[in-house]
N, CA, C and O of each residue as an XYZ file, in Angstrom:
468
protein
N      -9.121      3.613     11.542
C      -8.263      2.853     10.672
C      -8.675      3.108      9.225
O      -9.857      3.048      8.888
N      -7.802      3.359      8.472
C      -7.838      3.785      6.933
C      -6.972      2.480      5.798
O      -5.773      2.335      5.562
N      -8.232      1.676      5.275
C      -7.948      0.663      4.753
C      -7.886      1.402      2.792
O      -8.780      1.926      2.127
N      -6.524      1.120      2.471
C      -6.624      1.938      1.015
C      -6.107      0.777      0.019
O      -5.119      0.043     -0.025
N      -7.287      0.979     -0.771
C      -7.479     -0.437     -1.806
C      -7.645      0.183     -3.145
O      -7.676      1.397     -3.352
N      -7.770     -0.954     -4.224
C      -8.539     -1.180     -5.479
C      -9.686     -1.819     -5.093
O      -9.638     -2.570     -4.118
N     -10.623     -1.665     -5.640
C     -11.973     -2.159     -6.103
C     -11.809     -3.954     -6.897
O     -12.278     -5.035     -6.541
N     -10.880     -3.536     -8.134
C     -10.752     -4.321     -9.314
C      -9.510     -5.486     -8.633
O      -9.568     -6.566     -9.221
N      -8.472     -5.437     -7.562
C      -7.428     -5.582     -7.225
C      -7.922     -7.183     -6.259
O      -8.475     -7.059     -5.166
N      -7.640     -8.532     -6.825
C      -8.397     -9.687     -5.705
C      -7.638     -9.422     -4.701
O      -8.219     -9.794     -3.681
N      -6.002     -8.680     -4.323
C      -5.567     -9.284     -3.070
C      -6.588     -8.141     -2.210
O      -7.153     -8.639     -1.236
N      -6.808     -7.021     -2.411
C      -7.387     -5.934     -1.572
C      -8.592     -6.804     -1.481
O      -8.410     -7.534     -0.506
N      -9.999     -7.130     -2.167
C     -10.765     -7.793     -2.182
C     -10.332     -8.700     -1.195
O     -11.116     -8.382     -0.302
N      -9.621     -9.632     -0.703
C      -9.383    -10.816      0.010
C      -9.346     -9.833      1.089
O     -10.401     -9.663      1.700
N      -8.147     -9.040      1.491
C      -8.022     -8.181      2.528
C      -9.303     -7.826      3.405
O      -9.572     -8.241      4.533
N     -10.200     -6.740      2.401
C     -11.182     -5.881      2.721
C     -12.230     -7.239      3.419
O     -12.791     -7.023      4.493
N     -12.383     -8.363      2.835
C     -13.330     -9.284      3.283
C     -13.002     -9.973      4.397
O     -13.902    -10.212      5.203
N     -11.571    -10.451      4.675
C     -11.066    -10.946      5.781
C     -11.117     -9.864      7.119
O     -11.085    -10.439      8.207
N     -11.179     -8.614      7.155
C     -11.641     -7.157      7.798
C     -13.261     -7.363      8.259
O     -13.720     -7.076      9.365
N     -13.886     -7.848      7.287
C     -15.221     -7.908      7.508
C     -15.278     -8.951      8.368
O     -15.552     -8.679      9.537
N     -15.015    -10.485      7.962
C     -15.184    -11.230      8.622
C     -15.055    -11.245      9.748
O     -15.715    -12.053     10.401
N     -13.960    -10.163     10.525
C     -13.488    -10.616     11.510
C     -14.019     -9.008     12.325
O     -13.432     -8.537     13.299
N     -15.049     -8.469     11.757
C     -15.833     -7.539     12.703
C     -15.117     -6.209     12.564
O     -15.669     -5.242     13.087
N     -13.892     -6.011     11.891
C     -12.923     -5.259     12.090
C     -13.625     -3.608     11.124
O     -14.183     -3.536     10.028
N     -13.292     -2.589     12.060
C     -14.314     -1.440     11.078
C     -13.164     -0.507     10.785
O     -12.348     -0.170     11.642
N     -13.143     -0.104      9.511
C     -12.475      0.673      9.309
C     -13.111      1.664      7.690
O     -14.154      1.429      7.081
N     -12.031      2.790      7.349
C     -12.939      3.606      6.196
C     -11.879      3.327      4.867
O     -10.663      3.510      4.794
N     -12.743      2.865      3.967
C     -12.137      2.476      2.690
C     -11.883      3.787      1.992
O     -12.553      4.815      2.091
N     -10.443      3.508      1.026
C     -10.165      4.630      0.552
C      -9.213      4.301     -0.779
O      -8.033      3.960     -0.712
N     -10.121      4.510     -2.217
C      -9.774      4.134     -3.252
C      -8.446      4.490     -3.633
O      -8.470      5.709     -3.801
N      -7.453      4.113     -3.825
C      -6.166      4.097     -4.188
C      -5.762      5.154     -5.120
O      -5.053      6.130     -4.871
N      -6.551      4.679     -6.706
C      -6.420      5.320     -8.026
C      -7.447      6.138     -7.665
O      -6.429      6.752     -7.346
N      -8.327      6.733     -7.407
C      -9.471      7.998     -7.118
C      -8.855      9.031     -5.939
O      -9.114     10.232     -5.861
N      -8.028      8.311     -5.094
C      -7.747      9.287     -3.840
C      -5.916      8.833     -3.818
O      -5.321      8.345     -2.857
N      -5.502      9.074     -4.781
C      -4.213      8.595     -4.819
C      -3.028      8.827     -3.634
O      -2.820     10.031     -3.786
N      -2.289      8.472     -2.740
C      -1.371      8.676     -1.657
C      -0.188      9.976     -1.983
O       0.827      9.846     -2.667
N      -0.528     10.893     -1.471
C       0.252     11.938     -1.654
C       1.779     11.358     -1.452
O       2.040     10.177     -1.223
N       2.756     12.450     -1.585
C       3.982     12.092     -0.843
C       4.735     12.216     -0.143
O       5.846     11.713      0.026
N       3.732     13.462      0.705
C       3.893     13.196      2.530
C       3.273     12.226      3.091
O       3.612     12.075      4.265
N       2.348     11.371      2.646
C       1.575     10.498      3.385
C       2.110      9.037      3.009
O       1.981      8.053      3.736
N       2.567      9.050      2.086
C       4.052      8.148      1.480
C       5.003      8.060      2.211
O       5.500      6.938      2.313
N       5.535      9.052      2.890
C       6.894      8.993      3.510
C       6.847      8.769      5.053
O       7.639      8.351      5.898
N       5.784      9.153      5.045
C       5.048      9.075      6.687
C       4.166      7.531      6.690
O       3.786      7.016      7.742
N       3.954      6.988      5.479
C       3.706      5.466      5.815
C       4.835      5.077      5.878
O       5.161      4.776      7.026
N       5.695      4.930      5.034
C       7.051      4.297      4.706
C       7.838      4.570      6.094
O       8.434      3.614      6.590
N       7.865      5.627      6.644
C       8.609      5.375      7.885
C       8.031      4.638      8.519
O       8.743      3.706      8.891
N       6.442      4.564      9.038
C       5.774      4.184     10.413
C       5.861      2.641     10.172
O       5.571      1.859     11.078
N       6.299      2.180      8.838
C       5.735      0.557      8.599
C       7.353     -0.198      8.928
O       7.484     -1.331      9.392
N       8.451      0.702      8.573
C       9.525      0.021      8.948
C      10.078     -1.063      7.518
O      10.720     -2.100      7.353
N       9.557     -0.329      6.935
C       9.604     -2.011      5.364
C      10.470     -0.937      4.922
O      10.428      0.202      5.386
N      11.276     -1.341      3.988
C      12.130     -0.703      2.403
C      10.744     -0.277      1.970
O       9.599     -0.632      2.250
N      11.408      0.804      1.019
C      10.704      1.703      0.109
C      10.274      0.713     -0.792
O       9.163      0.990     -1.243
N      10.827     -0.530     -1.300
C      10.440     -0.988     -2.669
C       9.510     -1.918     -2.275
O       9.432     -2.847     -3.080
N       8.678     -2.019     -1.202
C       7.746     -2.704     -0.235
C       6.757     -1.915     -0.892
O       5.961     -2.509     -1.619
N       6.680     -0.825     -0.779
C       5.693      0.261     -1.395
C       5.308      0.056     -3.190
O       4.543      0.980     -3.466
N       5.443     -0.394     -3.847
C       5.459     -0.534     -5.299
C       5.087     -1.818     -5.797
O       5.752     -2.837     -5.610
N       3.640     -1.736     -6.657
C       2.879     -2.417     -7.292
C       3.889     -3.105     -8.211
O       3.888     -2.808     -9.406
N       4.837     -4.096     -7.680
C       5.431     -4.555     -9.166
C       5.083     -5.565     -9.968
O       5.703     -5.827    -10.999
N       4.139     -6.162     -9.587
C       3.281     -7.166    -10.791
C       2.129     -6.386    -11.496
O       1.245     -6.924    -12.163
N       2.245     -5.104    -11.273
C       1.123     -3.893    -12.408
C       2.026     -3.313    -13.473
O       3.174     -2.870    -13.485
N       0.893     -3.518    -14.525
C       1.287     -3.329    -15.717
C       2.070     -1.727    -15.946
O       3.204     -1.541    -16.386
N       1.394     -1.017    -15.642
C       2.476     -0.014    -15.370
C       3.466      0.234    -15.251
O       4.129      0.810    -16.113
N       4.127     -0.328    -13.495
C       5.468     -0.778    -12.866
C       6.354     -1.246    -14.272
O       7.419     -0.710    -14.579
N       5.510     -2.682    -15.299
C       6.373     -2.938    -16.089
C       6.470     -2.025    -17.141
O       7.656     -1.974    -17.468
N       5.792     -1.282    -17.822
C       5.629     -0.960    -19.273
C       7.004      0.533    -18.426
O       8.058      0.754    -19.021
N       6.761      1.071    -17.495
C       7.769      1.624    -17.267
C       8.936      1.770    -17.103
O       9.714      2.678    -17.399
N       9.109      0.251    -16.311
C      10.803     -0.592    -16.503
C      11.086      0.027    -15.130
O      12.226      0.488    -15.074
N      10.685      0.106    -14.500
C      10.931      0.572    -12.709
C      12.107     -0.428    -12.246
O      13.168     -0.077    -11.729
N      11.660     -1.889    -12.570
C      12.964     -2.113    -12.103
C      14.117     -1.891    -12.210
O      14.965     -1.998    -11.324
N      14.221     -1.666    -12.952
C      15.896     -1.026    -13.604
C      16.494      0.297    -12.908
O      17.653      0.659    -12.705
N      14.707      1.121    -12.504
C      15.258      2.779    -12.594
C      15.239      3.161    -11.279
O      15.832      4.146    -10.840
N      14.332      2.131    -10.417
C      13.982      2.353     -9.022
C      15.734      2.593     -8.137
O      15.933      3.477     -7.304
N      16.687      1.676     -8.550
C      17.859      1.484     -6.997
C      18.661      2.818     -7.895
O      19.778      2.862     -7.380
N      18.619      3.482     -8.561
C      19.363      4.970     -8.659
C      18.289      6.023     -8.231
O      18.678      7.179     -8.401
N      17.407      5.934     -7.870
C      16.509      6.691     -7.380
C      16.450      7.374     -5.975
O      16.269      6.669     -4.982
N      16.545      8.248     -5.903
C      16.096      8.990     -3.983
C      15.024      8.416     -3.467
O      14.309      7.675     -4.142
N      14.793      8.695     -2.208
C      13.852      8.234     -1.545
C      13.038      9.455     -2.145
O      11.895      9.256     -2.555
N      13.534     10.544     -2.195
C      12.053     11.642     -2.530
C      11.946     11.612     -3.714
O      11.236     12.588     -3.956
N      12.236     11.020     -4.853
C      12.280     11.170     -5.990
C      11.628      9.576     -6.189
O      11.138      9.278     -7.278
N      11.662      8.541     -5.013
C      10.615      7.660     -5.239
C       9.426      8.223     -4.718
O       8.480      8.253     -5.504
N       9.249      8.670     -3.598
C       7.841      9.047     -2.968
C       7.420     10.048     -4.113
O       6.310      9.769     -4.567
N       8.052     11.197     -4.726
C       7.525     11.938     -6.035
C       6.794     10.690     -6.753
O       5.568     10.655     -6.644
N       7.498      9.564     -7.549
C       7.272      8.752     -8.602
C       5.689      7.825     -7.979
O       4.752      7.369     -8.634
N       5.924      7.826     -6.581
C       4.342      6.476     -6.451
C       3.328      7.685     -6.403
O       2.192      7.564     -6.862
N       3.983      9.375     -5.576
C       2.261      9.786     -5.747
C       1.465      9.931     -7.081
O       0.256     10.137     -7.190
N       2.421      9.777     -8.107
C       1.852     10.490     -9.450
C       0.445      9.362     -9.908
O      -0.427      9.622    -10.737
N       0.553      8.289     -9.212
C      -0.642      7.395    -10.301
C      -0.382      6.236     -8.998
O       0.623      5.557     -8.787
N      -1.949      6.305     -8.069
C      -2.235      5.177     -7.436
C      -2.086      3.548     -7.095
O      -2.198      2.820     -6.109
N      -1.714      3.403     -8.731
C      -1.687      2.008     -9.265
C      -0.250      1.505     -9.151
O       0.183      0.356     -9.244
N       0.248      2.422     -8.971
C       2.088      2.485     -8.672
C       2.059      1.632     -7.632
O       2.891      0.725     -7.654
N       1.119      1.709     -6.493
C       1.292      1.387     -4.802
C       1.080     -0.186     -4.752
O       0.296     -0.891     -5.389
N       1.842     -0.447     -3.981
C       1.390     -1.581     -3.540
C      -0.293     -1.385     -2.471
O      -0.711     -0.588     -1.631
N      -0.849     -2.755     -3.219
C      -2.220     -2.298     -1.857
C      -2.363     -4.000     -1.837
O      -1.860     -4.852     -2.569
N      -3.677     -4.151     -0.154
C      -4.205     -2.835      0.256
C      -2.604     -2.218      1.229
O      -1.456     -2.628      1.057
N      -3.007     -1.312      2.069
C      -2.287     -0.382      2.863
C      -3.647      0.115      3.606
O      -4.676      0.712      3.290
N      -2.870     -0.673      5.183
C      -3.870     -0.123      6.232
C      -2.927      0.400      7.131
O      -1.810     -0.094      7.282
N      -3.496      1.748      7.954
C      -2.880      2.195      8.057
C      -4.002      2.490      9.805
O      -5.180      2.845      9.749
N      -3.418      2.291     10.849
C      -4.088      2.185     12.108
C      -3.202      2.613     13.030
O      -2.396      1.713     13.265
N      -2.907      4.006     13.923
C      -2.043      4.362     14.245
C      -0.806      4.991     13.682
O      -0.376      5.799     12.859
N      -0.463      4.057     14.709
C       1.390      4.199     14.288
C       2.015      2.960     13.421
O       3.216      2.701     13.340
N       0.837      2.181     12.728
C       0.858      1.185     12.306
C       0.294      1.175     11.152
O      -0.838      1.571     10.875
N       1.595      0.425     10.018
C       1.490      0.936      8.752
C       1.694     -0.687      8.149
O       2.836     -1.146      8.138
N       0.512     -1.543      7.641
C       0.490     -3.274      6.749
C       0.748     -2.714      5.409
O       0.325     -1.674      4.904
N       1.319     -3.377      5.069
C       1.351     -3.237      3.089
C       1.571     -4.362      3.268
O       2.256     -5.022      4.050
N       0.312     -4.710      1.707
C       0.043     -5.704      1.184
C      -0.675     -7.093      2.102
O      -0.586     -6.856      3.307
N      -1.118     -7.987      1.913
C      -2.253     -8.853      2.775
C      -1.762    -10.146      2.700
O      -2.051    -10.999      1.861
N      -0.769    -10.258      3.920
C      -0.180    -11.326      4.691
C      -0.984    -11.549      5.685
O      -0.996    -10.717      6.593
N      -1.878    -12.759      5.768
C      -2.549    -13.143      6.816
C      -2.372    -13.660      8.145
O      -3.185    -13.706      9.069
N      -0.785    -14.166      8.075
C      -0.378    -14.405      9.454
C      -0.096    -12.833     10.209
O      -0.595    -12.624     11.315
N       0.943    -11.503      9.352
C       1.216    -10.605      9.954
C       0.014     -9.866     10.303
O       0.017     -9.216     11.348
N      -1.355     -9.893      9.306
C      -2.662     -9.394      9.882
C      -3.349     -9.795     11.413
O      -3.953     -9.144     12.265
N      -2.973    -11.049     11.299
C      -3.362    -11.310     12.718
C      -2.326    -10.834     13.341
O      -2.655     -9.735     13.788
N      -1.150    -11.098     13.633
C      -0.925    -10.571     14.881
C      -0.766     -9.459     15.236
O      -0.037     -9.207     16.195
N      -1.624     -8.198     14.321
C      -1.274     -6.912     14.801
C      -3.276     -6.849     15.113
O      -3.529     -5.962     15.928
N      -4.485     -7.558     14.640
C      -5.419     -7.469     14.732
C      -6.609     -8.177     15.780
O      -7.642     -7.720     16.269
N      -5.840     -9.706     15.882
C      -6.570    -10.000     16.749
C      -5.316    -10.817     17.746
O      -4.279    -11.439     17.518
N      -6.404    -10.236     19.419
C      -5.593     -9.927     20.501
C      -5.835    -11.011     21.134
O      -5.309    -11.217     22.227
């Protein structure tokens, strides 16, 4: 299982610790240092079953100073997966990714019921 976070980010922090707590092992993988290509974008985005705009950091300063909202619904799907690989911070996190099984973002009821059995 490939848990991909911020460091600096409290919801990943909450995530990564609620993982611990609960014995759960997996390999951390810095977001902005190892940024999500955009085959591995499109291949989360299918396996998770969410909309594309599930994928996108939109309370980061970025997202705003860019104005994404506006530019994102004329956009392609490959011309979004182009736009999140360019800069990590774009992504929504964390993003764990276990299987055929793709979490964005750290909902604690949907964590459990894909984690503990």
């Amino acid at each position: 299982m490939i848990f991909v976070g911020y460091p600096k980010c409290s919801t990943s922090r909450k995530a990564e610790k609620w993982l611990q707590e609960k014995g759960i092992a997996y390999e951390f993988r810095h977001i902005a240092e190892e940024k999500p290509s955009k085959d591995e974008l499109k291949q989360w985005h299918e396996k998770s079953g969410l909309d594309l705009k599930r994928f996108y950091n939109t309370s980061g300063r970025l997202y705003k100073s860019m104005n994404l909202k506006d530019q994102i619904p004329s956009m392609s799907e490959e011309e979004q997966y182009e736009l999140l690989s360019t800069d990590g911070l774009l992504v929504k996190r964390p993003i764990v990714i276990d299987g055929d099984c793709v979490l964005v973002g750290f909902k604690e009821a949907e964590w459990i019921s894909h984690f503990v059995k």
